[in-house]
DRENMARGU-917551 format. One record per residue (C-alpha): x, y, z; residue number from 0; residue in three letters. Coordinates in nm, 2 decimals. Example, Ala and Ser with C-alpha at 12.3 -4.5 7.8 and 13.67 -1.06 7.14 Angstrom:
<recs>
rec u->1.23 v->-0.45 w->0.78 num->0 residu->ALA
rec u->1.37 v->-0.11 w->0.71 num->1 residu->SER
</recs>
This chain:
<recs>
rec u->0.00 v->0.00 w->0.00 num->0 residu->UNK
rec u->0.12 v->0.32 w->-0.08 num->1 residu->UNK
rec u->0.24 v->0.53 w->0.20 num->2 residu->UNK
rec u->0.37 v->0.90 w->0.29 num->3 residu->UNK
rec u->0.57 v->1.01 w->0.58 num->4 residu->UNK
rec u->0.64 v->1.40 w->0.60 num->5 residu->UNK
rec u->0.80 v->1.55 w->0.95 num->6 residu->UNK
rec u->0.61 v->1.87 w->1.08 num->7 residu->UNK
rec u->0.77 v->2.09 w->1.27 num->8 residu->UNK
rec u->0.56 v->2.29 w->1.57 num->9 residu->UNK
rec u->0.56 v->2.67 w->1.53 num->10 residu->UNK
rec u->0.33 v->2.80 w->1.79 num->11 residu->UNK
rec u->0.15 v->2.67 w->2.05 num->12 residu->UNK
rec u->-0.21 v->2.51 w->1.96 num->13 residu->UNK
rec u->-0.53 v->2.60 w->2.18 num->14 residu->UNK
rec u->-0.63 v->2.21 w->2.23 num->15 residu->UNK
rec u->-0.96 v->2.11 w->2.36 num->16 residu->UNK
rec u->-0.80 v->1.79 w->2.50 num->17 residu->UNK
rec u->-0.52 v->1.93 w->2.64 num->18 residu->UNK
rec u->-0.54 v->1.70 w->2.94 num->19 residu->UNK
rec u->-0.49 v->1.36 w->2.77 num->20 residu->UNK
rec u->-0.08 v->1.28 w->2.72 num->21 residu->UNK
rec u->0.03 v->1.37 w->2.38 num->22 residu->UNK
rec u->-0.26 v->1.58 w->2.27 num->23 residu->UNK
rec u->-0.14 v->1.72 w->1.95 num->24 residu->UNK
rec u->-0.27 v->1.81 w->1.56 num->25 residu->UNK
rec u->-0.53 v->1.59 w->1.48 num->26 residu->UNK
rec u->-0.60 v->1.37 w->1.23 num->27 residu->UNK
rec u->-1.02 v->1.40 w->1.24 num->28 residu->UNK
rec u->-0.91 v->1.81 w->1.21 num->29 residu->UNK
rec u->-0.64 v->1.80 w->0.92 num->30 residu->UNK
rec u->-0.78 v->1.56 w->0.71 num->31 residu->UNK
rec u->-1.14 v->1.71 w->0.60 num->32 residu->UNK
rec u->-0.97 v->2.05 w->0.59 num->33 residu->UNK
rec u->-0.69 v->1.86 w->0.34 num->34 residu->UNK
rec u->-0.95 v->1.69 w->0.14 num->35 residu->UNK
rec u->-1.18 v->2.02 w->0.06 num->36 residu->UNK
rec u->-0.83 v->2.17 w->-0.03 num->37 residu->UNK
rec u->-0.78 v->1.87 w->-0.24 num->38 residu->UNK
rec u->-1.11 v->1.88 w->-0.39 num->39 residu->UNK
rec u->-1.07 v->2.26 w->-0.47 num->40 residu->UNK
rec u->-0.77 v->2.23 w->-0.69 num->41 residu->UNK
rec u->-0.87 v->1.92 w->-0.86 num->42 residu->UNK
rec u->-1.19 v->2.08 w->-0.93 num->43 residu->UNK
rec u->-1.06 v->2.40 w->-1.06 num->44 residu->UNK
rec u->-1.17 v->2.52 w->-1.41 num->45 residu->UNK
rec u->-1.48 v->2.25 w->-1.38 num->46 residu->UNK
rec u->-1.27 v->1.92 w->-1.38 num->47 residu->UNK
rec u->-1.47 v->1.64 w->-1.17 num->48 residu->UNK
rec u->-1.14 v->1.42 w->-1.16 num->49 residu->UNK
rec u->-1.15 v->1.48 w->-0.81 num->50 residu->UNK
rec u->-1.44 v->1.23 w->-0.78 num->51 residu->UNK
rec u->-1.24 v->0.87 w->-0.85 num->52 residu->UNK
rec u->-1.07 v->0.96 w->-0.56 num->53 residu->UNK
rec u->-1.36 v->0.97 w->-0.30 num->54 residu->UNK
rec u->-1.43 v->0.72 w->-0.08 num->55 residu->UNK
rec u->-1.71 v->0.48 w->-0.20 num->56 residu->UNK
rec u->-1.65 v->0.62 w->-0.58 num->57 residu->UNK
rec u->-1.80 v->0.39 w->-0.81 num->58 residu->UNK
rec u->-1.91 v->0.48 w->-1.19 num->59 residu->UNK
rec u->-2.31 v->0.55 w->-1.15 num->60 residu->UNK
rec u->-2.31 v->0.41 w->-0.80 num->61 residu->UNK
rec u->-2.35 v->0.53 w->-0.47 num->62 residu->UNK
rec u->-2.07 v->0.79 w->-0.43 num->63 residu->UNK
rec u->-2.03 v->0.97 w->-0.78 num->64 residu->UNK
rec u->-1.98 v->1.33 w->-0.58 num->65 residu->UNK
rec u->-2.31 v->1.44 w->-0.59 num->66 residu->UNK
rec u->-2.37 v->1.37 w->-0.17 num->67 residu->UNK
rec u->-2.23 v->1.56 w->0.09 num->68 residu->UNK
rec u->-2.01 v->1.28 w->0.12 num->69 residu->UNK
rec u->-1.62 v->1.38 w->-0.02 num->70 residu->UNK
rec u->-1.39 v->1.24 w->0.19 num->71 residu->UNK
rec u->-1.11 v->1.15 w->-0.03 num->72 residu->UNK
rec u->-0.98 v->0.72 w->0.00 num->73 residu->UNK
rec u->-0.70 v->0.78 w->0.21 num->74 residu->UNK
rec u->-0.62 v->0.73 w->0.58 num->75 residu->UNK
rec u->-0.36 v->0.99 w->0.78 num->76 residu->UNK
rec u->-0.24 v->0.90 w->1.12 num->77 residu->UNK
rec u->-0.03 v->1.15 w->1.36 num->78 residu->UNK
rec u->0.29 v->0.98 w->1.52 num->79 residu->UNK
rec u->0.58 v->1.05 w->1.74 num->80 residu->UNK
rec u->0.52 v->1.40 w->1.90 num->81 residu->UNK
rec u->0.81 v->1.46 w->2.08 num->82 residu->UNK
rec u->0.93 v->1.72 w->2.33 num->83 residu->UNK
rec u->0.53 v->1.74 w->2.37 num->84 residu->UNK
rec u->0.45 v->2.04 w->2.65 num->85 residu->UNK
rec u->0.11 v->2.15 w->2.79 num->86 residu->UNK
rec u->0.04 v->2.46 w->2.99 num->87 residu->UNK
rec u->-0.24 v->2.69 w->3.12 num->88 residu->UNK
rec u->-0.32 v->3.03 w->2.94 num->89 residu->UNK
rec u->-0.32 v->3.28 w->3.17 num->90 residu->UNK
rec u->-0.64 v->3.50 w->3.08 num->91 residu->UNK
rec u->-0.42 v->3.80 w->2.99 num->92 residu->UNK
rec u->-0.27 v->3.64 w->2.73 num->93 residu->UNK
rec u->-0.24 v->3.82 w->2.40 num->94 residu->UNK
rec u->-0.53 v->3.74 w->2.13 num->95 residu->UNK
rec u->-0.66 v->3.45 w->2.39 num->96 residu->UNK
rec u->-1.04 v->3.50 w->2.50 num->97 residu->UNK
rec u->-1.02 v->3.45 w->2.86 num->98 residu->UNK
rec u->-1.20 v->3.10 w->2.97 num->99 residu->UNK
rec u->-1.55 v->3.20 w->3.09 num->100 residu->UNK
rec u->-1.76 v->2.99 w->3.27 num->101 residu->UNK
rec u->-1.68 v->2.72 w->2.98 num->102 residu->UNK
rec u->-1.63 v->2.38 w->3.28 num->103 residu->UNK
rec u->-1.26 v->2.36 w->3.24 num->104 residu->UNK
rec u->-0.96 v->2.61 w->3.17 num->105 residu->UNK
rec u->-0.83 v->2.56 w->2.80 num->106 residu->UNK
rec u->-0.44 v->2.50 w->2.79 num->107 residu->UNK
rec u->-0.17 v->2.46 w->2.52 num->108 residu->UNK
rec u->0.00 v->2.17 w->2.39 num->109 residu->UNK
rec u->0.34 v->2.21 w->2.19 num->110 residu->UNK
rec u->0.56 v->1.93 w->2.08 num->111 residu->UNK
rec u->0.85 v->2.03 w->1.89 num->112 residu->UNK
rec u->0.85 v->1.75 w->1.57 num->113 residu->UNK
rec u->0.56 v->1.48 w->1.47 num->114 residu->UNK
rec u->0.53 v->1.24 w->1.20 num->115 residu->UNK
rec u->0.23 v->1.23 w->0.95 num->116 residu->UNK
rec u->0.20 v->0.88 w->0.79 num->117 residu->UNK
rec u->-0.05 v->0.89 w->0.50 num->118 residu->UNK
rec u->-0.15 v->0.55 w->0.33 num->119 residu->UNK
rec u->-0.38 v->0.47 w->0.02 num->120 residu->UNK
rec u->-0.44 v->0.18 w->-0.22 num->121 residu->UNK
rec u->-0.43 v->0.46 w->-0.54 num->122 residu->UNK
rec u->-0.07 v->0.59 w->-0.55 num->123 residu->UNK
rec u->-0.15 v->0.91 w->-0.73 num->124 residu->UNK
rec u->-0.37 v->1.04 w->-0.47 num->125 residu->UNK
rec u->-0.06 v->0.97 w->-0.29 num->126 residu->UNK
rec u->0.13 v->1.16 w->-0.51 num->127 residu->UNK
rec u->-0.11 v->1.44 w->-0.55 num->128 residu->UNK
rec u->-0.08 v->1.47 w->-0.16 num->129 residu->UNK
rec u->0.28 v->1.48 w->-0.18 num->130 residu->UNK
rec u->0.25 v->1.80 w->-0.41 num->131 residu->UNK
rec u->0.02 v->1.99 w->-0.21 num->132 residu->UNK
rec u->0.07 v->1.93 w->0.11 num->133 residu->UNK
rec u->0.34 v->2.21 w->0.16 num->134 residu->UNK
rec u->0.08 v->2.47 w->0.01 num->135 residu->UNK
rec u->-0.17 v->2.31 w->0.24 num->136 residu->UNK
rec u->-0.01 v->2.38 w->0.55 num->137 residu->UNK
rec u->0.07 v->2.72 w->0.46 num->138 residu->UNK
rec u->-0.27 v->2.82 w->0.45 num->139 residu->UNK
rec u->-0.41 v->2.65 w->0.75 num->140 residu->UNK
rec u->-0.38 v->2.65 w->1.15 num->141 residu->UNK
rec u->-0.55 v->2.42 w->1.39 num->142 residu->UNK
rec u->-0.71 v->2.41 w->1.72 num->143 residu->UNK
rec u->-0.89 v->2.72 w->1.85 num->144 residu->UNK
rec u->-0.78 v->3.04 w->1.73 num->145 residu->UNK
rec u->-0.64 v->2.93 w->1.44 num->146 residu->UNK
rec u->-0.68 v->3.23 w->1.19 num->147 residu->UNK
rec u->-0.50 v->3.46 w->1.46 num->148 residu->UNK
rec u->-0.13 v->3.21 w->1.41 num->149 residu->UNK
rec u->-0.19 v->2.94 w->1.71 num->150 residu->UNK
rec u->-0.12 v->2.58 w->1.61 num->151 residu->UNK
rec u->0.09 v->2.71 w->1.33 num->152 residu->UNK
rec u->0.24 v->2.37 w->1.18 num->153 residu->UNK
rec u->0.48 v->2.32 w->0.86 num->154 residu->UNK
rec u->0.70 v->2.07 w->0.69 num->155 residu->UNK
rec u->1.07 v->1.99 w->0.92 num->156 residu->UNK
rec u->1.34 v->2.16 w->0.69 num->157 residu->UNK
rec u->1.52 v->1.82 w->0.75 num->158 residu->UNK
rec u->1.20 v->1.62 w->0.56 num->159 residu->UNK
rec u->1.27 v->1.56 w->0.17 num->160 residu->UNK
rec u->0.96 v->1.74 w->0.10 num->161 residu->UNK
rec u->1.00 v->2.05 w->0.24 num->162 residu->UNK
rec u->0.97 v->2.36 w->0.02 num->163 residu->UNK
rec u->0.94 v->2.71 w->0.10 num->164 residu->UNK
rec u->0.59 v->2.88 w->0.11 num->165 residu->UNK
rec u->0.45 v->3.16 w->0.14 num->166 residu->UNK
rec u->0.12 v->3.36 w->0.17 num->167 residu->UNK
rec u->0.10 v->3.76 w->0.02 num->168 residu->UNK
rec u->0.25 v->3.97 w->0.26 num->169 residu->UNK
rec u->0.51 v->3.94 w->0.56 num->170 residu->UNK
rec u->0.69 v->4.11 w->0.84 num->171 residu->UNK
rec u->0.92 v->3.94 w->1.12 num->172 residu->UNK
rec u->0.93 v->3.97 w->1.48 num->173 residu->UNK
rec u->1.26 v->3.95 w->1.68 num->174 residu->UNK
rec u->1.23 v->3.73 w->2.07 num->175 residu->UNK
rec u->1.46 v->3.76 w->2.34 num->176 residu->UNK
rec u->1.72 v->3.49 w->2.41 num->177 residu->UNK
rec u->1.70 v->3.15 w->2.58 num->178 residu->UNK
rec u->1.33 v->3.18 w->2.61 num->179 residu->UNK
rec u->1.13 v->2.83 w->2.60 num->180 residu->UNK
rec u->0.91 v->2.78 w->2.29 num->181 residu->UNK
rec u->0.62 v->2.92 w->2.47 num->182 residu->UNK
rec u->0.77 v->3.25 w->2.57 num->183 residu->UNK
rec u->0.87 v->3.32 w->2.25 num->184 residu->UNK
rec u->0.58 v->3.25 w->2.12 num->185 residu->UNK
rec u->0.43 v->3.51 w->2.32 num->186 residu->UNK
rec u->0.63 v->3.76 w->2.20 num->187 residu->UNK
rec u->0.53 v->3.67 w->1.82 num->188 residu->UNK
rec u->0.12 v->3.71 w->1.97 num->189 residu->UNK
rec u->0.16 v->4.03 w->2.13 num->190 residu->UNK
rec u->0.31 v->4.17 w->1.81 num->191 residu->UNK
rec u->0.00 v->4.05 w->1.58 num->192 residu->UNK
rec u->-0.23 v->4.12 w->1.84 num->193 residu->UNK
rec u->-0.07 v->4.52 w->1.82 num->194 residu->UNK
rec u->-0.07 v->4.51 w->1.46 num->195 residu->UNK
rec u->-0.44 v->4.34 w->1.42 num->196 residu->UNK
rec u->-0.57 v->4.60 w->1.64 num->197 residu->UNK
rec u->-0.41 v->4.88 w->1.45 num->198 residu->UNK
rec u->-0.61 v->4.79 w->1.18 num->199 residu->UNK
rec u->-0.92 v->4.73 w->1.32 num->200 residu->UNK
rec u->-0.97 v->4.91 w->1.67 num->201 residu->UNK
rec u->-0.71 v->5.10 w->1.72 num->202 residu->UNK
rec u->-0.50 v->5.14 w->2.00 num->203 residu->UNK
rec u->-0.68 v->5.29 w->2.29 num->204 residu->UNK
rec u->-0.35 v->5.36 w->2.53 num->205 residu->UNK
rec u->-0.24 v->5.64 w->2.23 num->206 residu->UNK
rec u->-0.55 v->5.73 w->2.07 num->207 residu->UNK
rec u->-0.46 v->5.61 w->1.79 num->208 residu->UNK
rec u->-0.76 v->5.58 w->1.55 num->209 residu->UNK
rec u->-0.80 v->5.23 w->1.35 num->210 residu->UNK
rec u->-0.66 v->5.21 w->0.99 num->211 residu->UNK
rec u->-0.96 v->5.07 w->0.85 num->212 residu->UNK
rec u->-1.15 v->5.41 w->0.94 num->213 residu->UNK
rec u->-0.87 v->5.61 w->0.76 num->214 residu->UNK
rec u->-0.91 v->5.40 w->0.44 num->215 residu->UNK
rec u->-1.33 v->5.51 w->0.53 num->216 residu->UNK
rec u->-1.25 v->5.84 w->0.50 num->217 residu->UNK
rec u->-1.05 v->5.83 w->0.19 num->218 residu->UNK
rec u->-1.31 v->5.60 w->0.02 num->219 residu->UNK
rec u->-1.57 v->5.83 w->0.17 num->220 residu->UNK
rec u->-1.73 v->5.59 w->0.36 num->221 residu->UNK
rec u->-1.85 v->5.77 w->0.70 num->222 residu->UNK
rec u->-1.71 v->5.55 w->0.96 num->223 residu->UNK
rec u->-1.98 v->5.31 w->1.12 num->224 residu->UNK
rec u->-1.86 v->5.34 w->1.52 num->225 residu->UNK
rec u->-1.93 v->5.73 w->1.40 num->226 residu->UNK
rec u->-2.29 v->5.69 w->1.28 num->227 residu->UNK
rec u->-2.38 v->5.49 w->1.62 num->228 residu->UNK
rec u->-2.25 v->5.74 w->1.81 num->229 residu->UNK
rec u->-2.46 v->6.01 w->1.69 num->230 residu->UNK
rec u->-2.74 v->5.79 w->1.68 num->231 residu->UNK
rec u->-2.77 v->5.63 w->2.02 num->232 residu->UNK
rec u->-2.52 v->5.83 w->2.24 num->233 residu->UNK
rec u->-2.59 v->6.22 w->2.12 num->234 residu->UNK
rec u->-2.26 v->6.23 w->1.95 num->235 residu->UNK
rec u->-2.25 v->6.58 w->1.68 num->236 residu->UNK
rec u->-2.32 v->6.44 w->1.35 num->237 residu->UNK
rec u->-2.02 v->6.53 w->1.15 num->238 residu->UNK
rec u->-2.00 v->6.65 w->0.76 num->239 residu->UNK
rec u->-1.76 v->6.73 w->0.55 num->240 residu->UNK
rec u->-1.90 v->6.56 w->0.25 num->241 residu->UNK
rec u->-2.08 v->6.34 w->0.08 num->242 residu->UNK
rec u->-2.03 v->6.00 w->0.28 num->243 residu->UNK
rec u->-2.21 v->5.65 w->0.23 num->244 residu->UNK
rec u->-2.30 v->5.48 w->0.57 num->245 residu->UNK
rec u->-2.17 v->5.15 w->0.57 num->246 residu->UNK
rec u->-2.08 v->4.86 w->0.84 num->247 residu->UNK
rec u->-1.71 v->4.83 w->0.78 num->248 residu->UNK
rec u->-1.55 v->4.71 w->1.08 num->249 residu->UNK
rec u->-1.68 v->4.35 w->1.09 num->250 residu->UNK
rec u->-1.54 v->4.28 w->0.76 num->251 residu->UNK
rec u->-1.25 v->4.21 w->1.00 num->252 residu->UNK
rec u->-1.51 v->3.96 w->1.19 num->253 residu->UNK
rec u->-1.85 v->3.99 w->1.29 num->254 residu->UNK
rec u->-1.86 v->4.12 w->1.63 num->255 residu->UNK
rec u->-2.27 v->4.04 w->1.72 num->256 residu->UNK
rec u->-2.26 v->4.21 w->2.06 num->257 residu->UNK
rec u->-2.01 v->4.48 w->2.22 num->258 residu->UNK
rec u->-1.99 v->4.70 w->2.53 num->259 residu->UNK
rec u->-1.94 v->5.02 w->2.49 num->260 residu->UNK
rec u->-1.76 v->5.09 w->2.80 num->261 residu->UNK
rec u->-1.60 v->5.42 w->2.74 num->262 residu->UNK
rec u->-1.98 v->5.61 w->2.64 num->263 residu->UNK
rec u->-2.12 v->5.77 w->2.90 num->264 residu->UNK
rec u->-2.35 v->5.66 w->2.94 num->265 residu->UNK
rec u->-2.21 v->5.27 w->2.88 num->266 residu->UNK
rec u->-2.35 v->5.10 w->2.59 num->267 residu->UNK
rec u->-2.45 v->4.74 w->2.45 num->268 residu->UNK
rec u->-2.44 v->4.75 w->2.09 num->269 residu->UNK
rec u->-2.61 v->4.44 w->1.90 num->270 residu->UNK
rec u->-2.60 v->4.35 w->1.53 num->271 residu->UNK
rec u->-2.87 v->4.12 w->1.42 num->272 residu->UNK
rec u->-2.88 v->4.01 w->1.04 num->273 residu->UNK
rec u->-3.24 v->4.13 w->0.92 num->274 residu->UNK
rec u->-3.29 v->3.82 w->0.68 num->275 residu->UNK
rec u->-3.16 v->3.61 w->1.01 num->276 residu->UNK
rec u->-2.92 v->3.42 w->0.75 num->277 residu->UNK
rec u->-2.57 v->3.57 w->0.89 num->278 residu->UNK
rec u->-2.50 v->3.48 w->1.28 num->279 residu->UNK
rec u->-2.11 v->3.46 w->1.24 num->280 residu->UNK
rec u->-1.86 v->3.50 w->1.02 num->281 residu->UNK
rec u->-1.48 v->3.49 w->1.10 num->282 residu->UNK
rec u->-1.20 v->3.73 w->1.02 num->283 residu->UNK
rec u->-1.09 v->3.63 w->0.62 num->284 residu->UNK
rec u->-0.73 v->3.70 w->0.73 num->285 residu->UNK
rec u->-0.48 v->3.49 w->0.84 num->286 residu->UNK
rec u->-0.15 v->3.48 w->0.97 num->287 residu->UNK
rec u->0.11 v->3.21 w->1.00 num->288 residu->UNK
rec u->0.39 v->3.24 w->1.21 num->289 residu->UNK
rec u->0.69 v->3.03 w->1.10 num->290 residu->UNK
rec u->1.02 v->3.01 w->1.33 num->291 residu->UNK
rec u->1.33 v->3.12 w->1.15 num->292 residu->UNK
rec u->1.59 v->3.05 w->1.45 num->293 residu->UNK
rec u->1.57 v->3.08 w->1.82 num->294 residu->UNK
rec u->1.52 v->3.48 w->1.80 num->295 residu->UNK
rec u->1.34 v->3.51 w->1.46 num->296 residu->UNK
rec u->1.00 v->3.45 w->1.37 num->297 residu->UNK
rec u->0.89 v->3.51 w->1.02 num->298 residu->UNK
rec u->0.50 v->3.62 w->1.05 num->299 residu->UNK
rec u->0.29 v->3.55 w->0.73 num->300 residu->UNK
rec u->-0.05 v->3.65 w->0.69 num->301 residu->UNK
rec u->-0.30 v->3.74 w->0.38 num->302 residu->UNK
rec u->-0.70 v->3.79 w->0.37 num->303 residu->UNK
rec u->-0.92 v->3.51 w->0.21 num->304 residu->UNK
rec u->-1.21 v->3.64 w->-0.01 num->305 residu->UNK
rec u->-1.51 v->3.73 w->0.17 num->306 residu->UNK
rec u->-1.79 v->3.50 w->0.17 num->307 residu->UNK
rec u->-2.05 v->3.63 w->-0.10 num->308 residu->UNK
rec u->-2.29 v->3.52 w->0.17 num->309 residu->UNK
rec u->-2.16 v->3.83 w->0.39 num->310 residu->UNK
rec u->-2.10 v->4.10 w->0.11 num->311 residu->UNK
rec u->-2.41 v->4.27 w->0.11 num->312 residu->UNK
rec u->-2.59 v->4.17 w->0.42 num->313 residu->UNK
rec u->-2.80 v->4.44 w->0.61 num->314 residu->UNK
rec u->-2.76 v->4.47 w->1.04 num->315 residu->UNK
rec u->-3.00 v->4.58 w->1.27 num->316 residu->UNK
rec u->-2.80 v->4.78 w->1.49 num->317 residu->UNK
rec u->-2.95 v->4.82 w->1.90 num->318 residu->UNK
rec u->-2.81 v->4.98 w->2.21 num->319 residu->UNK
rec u->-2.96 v->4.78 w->2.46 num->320 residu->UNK
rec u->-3.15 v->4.58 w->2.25 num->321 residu->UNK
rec u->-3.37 v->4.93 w->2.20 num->322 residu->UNK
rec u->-3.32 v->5.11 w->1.81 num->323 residu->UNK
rec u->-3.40 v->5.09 w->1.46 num->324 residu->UNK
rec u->-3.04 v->5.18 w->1.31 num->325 residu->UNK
rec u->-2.95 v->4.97 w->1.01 num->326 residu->UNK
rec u->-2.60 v->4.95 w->0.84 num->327 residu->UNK
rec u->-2.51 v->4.73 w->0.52 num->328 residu->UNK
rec u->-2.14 v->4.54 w->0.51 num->329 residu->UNK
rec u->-2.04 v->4.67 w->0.17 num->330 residu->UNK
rec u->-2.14 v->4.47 w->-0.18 num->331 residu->UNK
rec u->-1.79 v->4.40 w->-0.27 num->332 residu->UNK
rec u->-1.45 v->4.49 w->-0.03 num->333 residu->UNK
rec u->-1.07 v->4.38 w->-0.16 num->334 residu->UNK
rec u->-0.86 v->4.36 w->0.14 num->335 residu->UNK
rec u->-0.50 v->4.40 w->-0.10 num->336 residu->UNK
rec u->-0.66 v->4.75 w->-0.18 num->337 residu->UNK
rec u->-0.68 v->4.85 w->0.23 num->338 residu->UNK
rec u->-0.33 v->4.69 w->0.27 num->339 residu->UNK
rec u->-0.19 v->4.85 w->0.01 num->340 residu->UNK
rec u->-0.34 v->5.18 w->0.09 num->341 residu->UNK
rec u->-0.21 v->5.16 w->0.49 num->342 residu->UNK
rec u->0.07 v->5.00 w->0.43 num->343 residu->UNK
rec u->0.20 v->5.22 w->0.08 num->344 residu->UNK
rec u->0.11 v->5.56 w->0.17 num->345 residu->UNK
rec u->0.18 v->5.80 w->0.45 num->346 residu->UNK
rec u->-0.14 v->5.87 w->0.62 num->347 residu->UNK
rec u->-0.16 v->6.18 w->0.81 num->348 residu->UNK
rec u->-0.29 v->6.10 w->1.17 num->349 residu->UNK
rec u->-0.27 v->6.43 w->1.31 num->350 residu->UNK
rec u->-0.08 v->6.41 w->1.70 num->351 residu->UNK
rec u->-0.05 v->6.04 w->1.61 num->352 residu->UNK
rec u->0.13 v->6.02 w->1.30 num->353 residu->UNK
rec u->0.42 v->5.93 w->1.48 num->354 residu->UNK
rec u->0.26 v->5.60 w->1.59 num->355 residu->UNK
rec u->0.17 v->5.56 w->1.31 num->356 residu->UNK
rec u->0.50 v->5.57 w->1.18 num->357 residu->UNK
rec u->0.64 v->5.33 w->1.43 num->358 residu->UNK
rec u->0.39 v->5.10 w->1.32 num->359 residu->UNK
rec u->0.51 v->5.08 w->0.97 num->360 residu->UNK
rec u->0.88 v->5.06 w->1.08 num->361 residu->UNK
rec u->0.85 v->4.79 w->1.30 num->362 residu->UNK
rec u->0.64 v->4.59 w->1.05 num->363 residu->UNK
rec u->0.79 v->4.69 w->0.77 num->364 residu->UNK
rec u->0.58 v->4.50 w->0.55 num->365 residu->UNK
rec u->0.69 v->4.28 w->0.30 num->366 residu->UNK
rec u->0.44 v->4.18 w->-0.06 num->367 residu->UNK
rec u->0.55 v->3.84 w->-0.20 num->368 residu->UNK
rec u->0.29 v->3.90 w->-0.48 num->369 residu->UNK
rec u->0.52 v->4.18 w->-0.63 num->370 residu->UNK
</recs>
């Protein structure tokens, strides 16, 4: 039977909702449906069905012809041999960790620093077509909980005959301090995406700086949608300047259903409710992978996914306290590589913070891989 053995090397630490059993690690029952839709996908491209002799049960005319929801792909992938494998509580200040809340049991880490993936299949060129992708693969997917954010950030051992260097669109590094254990570093490597995340998104409240996604509103004219529930549930002055379309732009970075509003006086609770009831969540489309370079380099890739038709489009009932009938649309169509080129391309005047804003794009120094 034909088999595969690739080595994987650990980059980060994975959120692990078994944590407590020796050896907890990647998963086969997680990698192997994500591997097979990312199979299917680039066997299917350009309208090709030769993806279907592959799935399990595949006979010509009968019973799996890849019409069902049933396309798991006939092959079998075991994990072996973590070794070095750690686990370890996250504290609830941890950086891009949502605190454990009233959930039974705290969620830990688990970090091992090589495995073994052992893939087996009677039809050699699925084999072979595994072989080819699987570097590609694991650039473009985490595992465990928080996976889009870096944790449980695994790739092919430099050592392993297959490895090959990936990468996603853009990158920037992030330098750690000395003799730190795996998880320390790692720290380091989460408190700078968390900065940099935030800088796009939220901003960063301890300098007042204002989020990047709200300075590519206002050059877009697109009146900035914390702005337009300010002045429509907390008395804030309606500002003009010109002709601006009211749009819900910050959840393009992840739908965030119910905030509070802490800092209004008084306090808030903002709810966003899709009208049509179809859209309950939706993840942030960008991802970043953190690779380790050496024991003080990380190199931290990330790029945005395109957004779900599903989401372009969708209309929010907007509440303070469940009370209100504000309603904001996400935009019809939103290219992520247009914001990041925008922030990261131009100097944008930010007024008394342009010198954070400055700092930002030094330390980052962000790097296109797409030319």
């Amino acid at each position: 039977m034909p088999r595969l053995n690739v080595k994987l090397k650990q980059h980060t630490p994975m959120i692990h909702f078994q944590a407590e059993q020796k050896g907890a690690t990647l998963r086969a029952t997680e990698l192997k449906p994500k591997l097979d839709k990312f199979l299917i996908d680039k066997m299917s491209a350009n309208g090709s069905d030769s993806y279907k002799k592959y799935l399990i049960g595949y006979k010509e005319g009968n019973k799996n012809d890849g019409s069902s929801d049933i396309m798991s792909l006939n092959y079998k992938v075991r994990v072996l041999n973590p070794i070095s494998w750690t686990r370890e509580k996250i504290d609830d200040k941890y950086p891009l960790f949502f605190a454990n809340m009233g959930e039974g049991k705290d969620k830990e880490f688990t970090f091992c620093k090589e495995l073994t993936l052992e893939f087996f299949s009677l039809k050699s060129d699925l084999i072979e077509n595994i072989r080819d992708n699987l570097a590609q693969f694991l650039m473009y997917n985490n595992f465990g909980t928080r996976q889009s954010k870096g944790f449980g950030s695994f790739y092919i051992d430099p050592s392993d005959d297959l490895y090959e260097e990936k990468k996603l669109r853009y990158q920037f590094d992030v330098s750690v301090g000395k003799g730190l254990d795996e998880l320390d570093s790692s720290r380091k490597v989460f408190e700078e995406i968390e900065v940099f995340y935030n800088s796009m998104r939220k901003g960063l409240n301890y300098n007042k700086f204002d989020p990047m996604i709200k300075k590519y509103c206002d050059f877009k004219k697109i009146k900035w949608d914390k702005q337009v529930i300010k002045e429509r549930y907390f008395n804030e002055k309606k500002k003009h300047g010109y002709n601006e379309e009211n749009l819900l732009m910050k959840d393009l970075f992840g739908l965030s259903v119910e905030e509070k509003w802490i800092n209004q006086k008084p306090r808030g609770k903002i709810s966003k409710e899709d009208v049509n009831e179809n859209v309950t969540r939706f993840k942030s489309p960008i991802l970043f992978k953190p690779i380790k370079l050496s024991a003080k380099k990380y190199r931290v890739y990330f790029e945005a996914f395109e957004i779900n038709k599903g989401f372009l489009g969708t209309e929010f009932k907007i509440k303070n306290w469940g009370k209100g009938d504000l309603r904001l649309k996400i935009p019809e169509e939103f290219d992520f590589n247009d914001f990041f080129d925008y922030i990261f391309n131009n100097d944008i005047n930010y007024g008394d913070a342009t010198g954070v804003y400055k700092k930002i794009k030094d330390n980052y120094k962000i790097g296109d891989n797409n030319g």
